[in-house]
N, C-alpha and C positions, 0 to 999 in steps of 0.2 A: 504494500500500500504506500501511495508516495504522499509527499509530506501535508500536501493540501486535502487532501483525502482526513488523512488522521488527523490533521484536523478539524476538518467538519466530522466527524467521529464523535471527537473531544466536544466538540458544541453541541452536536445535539444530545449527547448524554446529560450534559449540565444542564441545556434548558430543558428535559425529561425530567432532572431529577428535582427542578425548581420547581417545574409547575407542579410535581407530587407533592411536593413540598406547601405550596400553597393553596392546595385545594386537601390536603390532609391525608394521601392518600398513601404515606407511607406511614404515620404513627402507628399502626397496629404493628405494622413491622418493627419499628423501634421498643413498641410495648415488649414484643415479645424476644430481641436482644438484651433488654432491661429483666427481665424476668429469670434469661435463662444464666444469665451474666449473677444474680445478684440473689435469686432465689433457684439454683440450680435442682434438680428434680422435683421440684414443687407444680402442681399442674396448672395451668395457663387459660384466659380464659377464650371461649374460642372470638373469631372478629364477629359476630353478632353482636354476644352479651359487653366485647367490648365496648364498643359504639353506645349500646345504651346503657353502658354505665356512664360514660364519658359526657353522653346529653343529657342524663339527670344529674349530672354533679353538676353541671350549669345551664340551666335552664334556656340563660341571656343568649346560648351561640347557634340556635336553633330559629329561623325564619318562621316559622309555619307552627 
């Protein structure tokens, strides 16, 4: 791959990983590096009950 190539590579991964970023779409992933990092064999919960534990703990970030 030549240089201008990897770099558009390099860009659209970063802008992929921004937008996950600001539309939320990678926190469960981080919940569950944070869990397995910090409560190792402990069980996790799955991305449903995530989510809505995450929008009863704050009511305010919910539209609708």
């Amino acid at each position: 791959m030549g240089r201008p190539a990897g770099t558009l590579v390099r860009v659209v991964r970063h802008v992929r990983w921004y937008w996950a970023s600001l539309l939320g779409d990678n926190h469960y992933h981080r919940y569950l590096e944070y869990r397995r990092r910090a409560h190792p064999g402990e069980p996790v919960l799955s991305e449903r009950d995530y989510w809505r534990r995450r929008h009863d703990a704050d009511p305010g970030a919910r539209c609708c």
